[in-house]
N, C-alpha and C positions, 0 to 999 in steps of 0.2 A: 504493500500500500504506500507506502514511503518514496520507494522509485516513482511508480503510476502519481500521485500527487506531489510531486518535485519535479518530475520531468528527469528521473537521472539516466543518462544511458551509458554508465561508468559500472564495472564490476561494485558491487554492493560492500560498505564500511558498518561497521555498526561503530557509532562513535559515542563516547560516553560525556558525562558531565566534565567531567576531568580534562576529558580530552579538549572539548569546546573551552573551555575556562584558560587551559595551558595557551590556549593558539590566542585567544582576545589576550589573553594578559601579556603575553610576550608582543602580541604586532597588533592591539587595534593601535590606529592614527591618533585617538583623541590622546588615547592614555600614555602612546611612546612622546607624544606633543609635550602632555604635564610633565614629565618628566625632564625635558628638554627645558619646559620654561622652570623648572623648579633649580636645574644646573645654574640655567643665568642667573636667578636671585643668588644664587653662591655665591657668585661673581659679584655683586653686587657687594657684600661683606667684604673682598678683598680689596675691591674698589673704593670701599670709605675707610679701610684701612692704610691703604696705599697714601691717603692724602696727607699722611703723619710724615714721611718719609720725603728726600730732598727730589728737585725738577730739576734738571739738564737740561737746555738747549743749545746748539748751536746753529746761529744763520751766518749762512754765506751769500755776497751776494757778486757777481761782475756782472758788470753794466760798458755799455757804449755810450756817450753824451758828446754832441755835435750843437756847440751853442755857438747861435750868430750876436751882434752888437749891431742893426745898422742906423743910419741917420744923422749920425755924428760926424765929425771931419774924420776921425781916424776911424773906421770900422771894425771889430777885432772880430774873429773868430778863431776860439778854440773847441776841437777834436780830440778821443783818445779813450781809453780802457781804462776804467777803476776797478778796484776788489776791494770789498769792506768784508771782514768776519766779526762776528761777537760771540762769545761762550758767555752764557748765564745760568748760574746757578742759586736757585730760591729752595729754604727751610723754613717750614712753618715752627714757631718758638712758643706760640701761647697765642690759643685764637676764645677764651673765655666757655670754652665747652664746645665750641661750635663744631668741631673733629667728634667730639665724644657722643656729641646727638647725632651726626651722621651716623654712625655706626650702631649705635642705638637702632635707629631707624631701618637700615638696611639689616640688622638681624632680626629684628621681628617682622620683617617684610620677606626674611628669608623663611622663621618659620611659617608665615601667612602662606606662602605656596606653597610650603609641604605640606602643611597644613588641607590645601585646595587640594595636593596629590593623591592625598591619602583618600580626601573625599570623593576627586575622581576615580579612585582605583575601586571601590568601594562599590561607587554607583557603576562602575563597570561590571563586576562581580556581578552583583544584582542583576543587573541587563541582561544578561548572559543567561543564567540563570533562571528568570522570568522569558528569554525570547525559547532556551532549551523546552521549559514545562508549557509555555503555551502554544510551542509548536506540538508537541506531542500530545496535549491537548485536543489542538483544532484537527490531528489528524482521527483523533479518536472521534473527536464529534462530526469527522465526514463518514465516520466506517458508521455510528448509527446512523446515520439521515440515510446512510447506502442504504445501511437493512434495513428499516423500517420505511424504504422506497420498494425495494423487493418483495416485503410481508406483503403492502399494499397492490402489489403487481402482482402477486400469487390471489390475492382476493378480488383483484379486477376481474382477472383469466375465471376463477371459479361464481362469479356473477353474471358474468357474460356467459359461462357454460348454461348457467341453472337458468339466465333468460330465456335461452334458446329450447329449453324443456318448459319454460313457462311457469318456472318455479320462482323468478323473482319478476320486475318488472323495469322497464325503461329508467324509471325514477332514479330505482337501485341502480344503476351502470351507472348514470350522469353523478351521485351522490360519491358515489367510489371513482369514475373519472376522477369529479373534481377534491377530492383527497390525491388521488394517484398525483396528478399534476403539482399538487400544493407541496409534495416529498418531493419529486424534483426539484422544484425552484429550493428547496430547501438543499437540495446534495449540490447543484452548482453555487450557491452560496457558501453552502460549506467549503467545495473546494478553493473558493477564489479568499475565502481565510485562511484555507493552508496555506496560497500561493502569497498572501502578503506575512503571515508569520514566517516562512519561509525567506523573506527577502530582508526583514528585521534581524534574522539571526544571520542573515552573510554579512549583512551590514558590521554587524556587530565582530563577528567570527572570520570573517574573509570567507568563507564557504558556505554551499550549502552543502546539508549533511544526505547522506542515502539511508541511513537507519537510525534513530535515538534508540539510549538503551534505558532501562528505568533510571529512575533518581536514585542517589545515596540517601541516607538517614539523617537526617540535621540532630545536631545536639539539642538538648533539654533546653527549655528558658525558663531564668529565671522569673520571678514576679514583676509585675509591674512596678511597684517601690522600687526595689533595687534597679530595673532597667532603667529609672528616671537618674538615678545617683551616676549609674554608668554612664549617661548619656553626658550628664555632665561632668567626667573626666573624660570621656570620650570620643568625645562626637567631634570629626575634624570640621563641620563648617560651623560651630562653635569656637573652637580652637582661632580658627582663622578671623573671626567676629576680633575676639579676644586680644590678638597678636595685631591686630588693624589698630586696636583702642591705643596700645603701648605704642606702635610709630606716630600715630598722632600725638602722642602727649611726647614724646621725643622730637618733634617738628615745634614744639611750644617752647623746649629748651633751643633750638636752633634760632628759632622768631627771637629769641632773649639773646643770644649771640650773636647777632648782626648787630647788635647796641651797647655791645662791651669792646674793649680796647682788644686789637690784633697785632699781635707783635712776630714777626720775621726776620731771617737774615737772607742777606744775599752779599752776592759776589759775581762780576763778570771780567772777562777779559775781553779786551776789544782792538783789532788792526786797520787802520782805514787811512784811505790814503790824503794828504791835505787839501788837494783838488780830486775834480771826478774825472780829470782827464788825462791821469797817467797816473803809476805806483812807484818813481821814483822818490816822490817826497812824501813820508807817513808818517803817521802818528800811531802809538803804540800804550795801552794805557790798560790799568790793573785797579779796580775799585771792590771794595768789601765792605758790607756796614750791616747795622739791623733799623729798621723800619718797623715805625710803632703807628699806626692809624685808629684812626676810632670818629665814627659820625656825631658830630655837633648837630643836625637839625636836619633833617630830611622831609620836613613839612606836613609830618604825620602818618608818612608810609608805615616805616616802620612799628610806631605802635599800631597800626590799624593791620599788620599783619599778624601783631603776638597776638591781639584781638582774637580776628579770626581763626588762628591757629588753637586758642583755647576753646574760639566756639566748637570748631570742628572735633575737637576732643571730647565737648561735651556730648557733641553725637553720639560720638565713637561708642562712650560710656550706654548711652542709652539703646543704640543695636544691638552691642551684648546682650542686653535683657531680653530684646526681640528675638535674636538668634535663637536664645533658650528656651523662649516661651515658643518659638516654632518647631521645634525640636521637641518640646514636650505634645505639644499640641498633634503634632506626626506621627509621636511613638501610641500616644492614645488612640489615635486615629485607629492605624493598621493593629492595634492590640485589640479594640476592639472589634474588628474584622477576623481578626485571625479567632477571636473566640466565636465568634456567628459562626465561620465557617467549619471551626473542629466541633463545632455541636449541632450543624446543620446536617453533616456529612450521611450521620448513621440514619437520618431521616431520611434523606434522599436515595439511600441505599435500601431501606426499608421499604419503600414508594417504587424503588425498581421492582423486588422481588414481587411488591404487589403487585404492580402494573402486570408481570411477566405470566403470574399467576393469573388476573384475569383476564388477561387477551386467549388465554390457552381455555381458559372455562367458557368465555362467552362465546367464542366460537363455535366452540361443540353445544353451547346452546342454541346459537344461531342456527347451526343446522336440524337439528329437533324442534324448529321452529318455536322457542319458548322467546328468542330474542331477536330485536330487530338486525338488520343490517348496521342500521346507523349506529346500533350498540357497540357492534365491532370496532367500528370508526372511531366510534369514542375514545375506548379505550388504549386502542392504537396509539389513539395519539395523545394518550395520557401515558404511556408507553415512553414515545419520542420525549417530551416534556422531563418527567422523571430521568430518564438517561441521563439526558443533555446536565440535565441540573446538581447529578451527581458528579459526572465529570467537572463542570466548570467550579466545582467546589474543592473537587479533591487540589484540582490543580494550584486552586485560586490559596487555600490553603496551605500550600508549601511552596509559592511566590508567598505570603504575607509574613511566616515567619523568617523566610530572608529579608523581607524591608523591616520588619521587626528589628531583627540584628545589626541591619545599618542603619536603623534610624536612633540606635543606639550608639552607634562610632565603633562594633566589635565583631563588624562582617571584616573575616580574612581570607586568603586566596588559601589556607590551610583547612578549611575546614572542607574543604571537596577537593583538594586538588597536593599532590606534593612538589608542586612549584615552590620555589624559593620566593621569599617577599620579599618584593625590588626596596632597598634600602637606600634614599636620598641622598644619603650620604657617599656612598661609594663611587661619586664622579667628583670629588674633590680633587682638586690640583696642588701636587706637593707648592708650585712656585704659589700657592696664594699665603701659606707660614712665611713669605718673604717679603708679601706688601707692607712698608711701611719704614723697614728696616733700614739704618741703626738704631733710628733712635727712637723709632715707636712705643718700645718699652719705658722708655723714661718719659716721653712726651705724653703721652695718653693719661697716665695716675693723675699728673697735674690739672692736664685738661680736664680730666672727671671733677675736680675737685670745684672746679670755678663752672661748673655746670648748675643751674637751676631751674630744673625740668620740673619742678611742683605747677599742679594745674587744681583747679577746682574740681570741687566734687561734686558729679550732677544728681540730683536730688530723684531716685531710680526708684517706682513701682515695682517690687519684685512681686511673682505669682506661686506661690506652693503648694495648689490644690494638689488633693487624687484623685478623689472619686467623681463622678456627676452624681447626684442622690436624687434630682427631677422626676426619678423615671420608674412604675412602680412597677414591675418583671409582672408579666403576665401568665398563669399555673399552666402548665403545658405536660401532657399525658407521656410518663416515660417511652420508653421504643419496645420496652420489653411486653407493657400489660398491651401497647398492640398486637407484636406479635403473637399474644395468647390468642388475642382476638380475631385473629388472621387465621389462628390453626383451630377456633372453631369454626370458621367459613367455612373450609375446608372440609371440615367432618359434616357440616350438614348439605 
């Protein structure tokens, strides 16, 4: 069924969970992308490191200059070749913090992507995951819409036989047609779900698969208490809320060190020659000193940046809370999904067996003439209904406690797969221990020191519900005192 609704005309794979999980986690594009941008934020850390450490240039320049004089009695023109060089060399000495909130800044912008990584790697997982059980899924609810087109196509054939003996009537064929037809439209519906489930998981996987093989067994969960506490150690677009609020208020130290004293040294060497139109006669000169600046009055820029640099932190402050409260809001969500559907399951499985049980009674009472035609129908297709509603539950059921797990932060690529977890860290570059060097070690303490990164405190609605308690459960008959009830139909 798998080939026939995929279109494969490849020798047959049975591919498993593992196997789909290993091939997205190594090569989807989105996820090998985060990883790439989570490298350059690294870079970024070496980068505000580096700016501790002393700048080199040198410019060279030769030039031609062909200058006229005219109008005059004596006209002059001079021609000829100049060369100027300068070697300059600048050390940052004390910039009032301003190095030390960069770096600030770019390490918690470093964790904010990994941060984002992890959450992408996570919702890939998931994706994965979810596109694996609802393809197998939608291929299952093609194979019933098949058979319950067939059941109906074996009951068109035997009402069309008994017309023609004059045992049913015109009514009965049109009544079973228009059923027959209605399972059609339903099996080509069905397949053109496999054929976009199918195209969601190459997306995702790089292929389409020729066989799914079942699911693995997900681990136990914990309570809802506890996944609320875990979500909040662990939930990476939390995390990343969180590590956003610390570069802001790192940006608020930097806003405050554009209006403290900068002190640097420098030194250049410089050759140039005393006209620009020949290098026989130059000049040769060697200067070193240090440079102290600092803004006397900039017309309000600057304070109207620390401003906004605090409001924005006060944001910062207040998204956290939003992050969490979405976060709780999400794990609630799908926890209470996942209980509808591990408690819907054995119903819908019970409503099969029933179903299965009467389509096979009514039949045989149809032909004994106790029941009508349209009773068959009925049940048929209370038949279809139940199937369908078993399936999309089973499935929908083990998708929910994988979003469950990451809407907690503690879906890993380990729990179905013995893939290695891609660790951030492992594309560091030994030369970035070299940004900043000599004197970074000595320069940076001080710098820390004349840093004043304090920002205000935004004044935060925190949320700590659990339960909703609005909602009074409605008494609902166990599965078991039906089935008693089921196995006296049956005796009578």
């Amino acid at each position: 069924m798998a080939v026939l609704c995929l279109g494969g005309g490849h020798s047959a794979y049975a591919e498993t969970l593992e196997d789909a999980l290993g091939d997205a986690y190594r090569n989807n594009p989105a996820l090998v992308g985060a990883r790439d941008m989570s490298s350059a934020a690294d870079e970024g850390v070496n980068h505000a490191h580096a700016a501790y450490g002393p700048s080199l240039s040198l410019s060279v320049q030769h030039e031609y200059t062909d200058a006229r004089i005219r109008g005059g009695v004596f006209p002059l023109h001079d021609e000829g070749f100049g060369t100027t060089g300068e070697l300059a060399l600048s050390q940052p000495l004390f910039t009032s913090g301003r190095l030390s909130a960069a770096v600030d800044a770019a390490t918690a912008n470093k964790f904010a992507v990994h941060a984002r990584l992890e959450e992408a790697s996570q919702r890939t997982i998931a994706d994965v995951v979810t596109a694996y059980v609802f393809l197998q899924r939608d291929m299952e609810l093609y194979g019933v819409a098949a058979e319950i087109y067939d059941l109906l196509l074996r009951q068109r054939d035997q009402t069309v036989s008994r017309y023609r003996l004059r045992d049913s009537t015109a009514p009965d064929v049109d009544q079973t047609l228009n059923r027959l037809e209605l399972a059609a439209g339903r099996v080509i519906s069905a397949r053109a779900a496999v054929q976009a489930s199918a195209a969601r998981y190459r997306n995702l996987v790089g292929h389409y698969p020729d066989e799914l093989l079942p699911v693995p067994a997900l681990p136990d969960l914990p309570v809802l208490e506890t996944l609320y506490t875990e979500g909040e150690a662990y939930s990476p677009s939390l995390a990343a809320f969180k590590f956003a609020e610390v570069q802001s208020r790192a940006a608020v130290a930097a806003a405050r060190a554009e209006m403290m004293p900068q002190v640097g040294a420098y030194a250049s060497a410089l050759r140039a020659p005393i006209t620009p139109y020949q290098n026989s006669y130059r000049q040769e000169a060697v200067s070193a000193g240090v440079r102290l600046t600092m803004p006397l009055y900039s017309g309000g820029q600057m304070s109207s940046a620390l401003r906004a640099a605090k409001d924005r932190n006060l944001a910062d402050q207040q998204f956290v809370e939003q992050a969490r409260r979405d976060m709780r809001e999400q794990l609630a969500a799908d926890w209470a999904l996942l209980e509808a559907a591990q408690a819907s399951l054995p119903r819908f499985d019970a409503a099969v067996s029933a179903a299965e049980r009467a389509v096979e009674g009514v039949k045989r009472q149809e032909t004994a003439g106790i029941r009508t035609l349209r009773d068959v129908l009925d049940v048929t297709n209370d038949l279809l209904s139940a199937r369908t509603a078993a399936v999309q539950a089973r499935a929908e059921a083990y998708v929910l406690r994988v979003d469950v797990l990451r809407d907690a932060g503690i879906l890993t690529i380990g729990m179905f797969s013995r893939e290695r977890p891609y660790d951030p860290d492992s594309r560091l570059r030994w030369g970035g221990r070299l940004a900043g060097l000599p004197l970074r070690p000595l320069l940076e303490p001080l710098d820390r020191l004349a840093s004043h990164g304090s920002v205000p405190v935004a004044r935060v609605q925190l949320e700590y519900s659990l339960n909703f308690e609005g909602l009074k459960e409605a008494p609902l008959q166990p599965v078991s005192q039906g089935s008693e009830a089921e196995g006296q139909g049956r005796g009578q």
